[in-house]
Each structure stands twice: as structure tokens, then as C-alpha cells.
N, C-alpha and C positions, 0 to 999 in steps of 0.2 A: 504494500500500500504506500510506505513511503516513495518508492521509485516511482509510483505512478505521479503522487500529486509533484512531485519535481517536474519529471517527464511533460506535465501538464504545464505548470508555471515555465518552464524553460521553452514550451514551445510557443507559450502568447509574448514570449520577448520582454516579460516584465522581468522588474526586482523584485526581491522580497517585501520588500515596501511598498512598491505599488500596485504588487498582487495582492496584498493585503490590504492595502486601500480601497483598492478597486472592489472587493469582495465581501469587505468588514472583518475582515478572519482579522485577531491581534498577531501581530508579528511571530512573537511569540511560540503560540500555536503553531501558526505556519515551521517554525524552526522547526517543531518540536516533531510535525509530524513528517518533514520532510528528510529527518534525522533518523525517524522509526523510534522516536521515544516515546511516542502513543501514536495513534490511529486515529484518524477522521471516521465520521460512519459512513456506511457503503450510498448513501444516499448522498451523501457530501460532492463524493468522487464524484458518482456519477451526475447532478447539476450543475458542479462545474466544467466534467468532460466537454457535455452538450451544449453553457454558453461561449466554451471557444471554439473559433471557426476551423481549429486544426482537429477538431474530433470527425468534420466533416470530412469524406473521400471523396468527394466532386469536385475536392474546389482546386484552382490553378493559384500556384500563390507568388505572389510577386514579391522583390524585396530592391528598396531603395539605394542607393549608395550611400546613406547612411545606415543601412540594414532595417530602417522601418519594413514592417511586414504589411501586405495587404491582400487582401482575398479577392477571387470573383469566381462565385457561383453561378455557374450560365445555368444549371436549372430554375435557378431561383432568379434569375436574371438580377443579380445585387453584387455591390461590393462592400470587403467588410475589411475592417483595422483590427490590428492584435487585440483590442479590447474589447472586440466581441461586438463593435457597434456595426449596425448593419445599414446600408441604404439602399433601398430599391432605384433600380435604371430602367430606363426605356431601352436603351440603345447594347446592343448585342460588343463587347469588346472583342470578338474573332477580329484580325487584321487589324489592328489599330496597334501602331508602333510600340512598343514594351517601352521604351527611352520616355514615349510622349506620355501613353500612360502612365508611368507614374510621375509626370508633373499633375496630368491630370489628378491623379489621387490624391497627391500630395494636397491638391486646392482645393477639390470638394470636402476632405476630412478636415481641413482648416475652416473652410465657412464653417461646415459642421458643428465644430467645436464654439467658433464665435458667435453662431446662432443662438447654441445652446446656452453659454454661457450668458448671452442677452437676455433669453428665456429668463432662466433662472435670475436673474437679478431685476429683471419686470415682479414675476414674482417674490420677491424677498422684499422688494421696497410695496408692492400692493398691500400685504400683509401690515404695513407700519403706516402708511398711508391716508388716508381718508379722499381716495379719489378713483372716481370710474371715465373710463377711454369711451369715445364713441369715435363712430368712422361718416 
């Protein structure tokens, strides 16, 4: 069990820190169980096998020249980042340059991120707030 949750964390390209963030596991734990000095339960393993995209066999996975990882699932017609984020596409990546793609990836997981992070801070400040958006 140890070897697996390694094997797991080592293939989403995290740290132990930011596997553990990303997750809520405490560090800790994580050390502990990646050491064999306890055990996760089998239910553990198995939810986080499933939200990395390297548990899936379809997928083509590309990797940065900074070795960012990124996915694309042509059954699911989506591309996804070591963090398990996923976005659906219209457009089929067969023939599209591997160099250009991942600029491409590089930019759309970047809006991604500042979308999100926009999100979230609409939300944080709503909460404290006393005001509603109309369009």
C-alpha cells in the first residue's frame, strides 16, 4: 500500500506538500503512509487512484519543458493538469503541433486558474459584503 500511494503522488508530479494540500491529507500522514508506517484505507487509495488522470489508460500525456504534465482524453474529448483539473474541448487535438500544444495548454490552464481564482475571491468578498450584481 505504501508503494502504491507514492507511485500515485509521484505520478501527479506533486510534492508532498502539495499532494497534501491539494487532498487535505496532513503531511504527516502522507509521510507516514508512504513510509509503510500505517496504511490508508483501501477506499482512500482507491479515490485518489480515480481523481488522477494517470489512473486513466486512454489518455496521451504530454509534458512541458518544464516537465508540467498535461492530459488529453480524446474519448472524453478534454484536457486535464497533474491536478486532476479537467476541461472539456470542442476541438479534436489529433495533428495539432505537440510544441504549439502545449503553449496552448500552458494558456488555457493559466486562465483557468485566474478565472478561478477570480471566482473565488467574488465569492469571499460576497460573503463580507452587503451587495448584489445585476447585469
Amino acid at each position: 500500500m505504501a508503494t502504491e500511494i507514492r507511485e500515485l503522488r509521484d505520478a501527479s508530479g506533486l510534492t508532498q506538500k502539495a499532494f497534501s494540500e491539494l487532498y487535505g491529507i496532513p503531511v504527516s500522514t502522507l509521510r507516514k503512509w508512504e513510509q509503510g508506517e500505517s496504511s490508508p484505507p483501501d477506499y482512500v487509495v482507491r479515490l485518489l487512484a480515480r481523481s488522477l488522470p494517470q489512473s486513466r489508460r486512454s489518455l496521451r500525456t504530454l509534458k512541458s519543458r518544464d516537465g508540467t504534465l498535461y492530459y488529453y482524453d480524446p474519448g472524453r474529448n478534454s484536457v486535464l493538469d497533474a491536478k486532476g483539473n479537467e476541461i472539456l474541448i470542442r476541438e479534436s487535438l489529433d495533428g495539432v503541433k505537440e510544441q504549439n500544444l502545449l503553449l496552448y495548454l500552458e494558456d488555457l490552464f493559466e486562465d483557468f486558474y485566474a478565472i478561478q481564482e477570480k471566482f473565488n475571491r467574488d465569492c469571499y468578498y460576497d460573503k463580507r459584503e452587503d451587495i448584489v450584481w445585476s447585469r
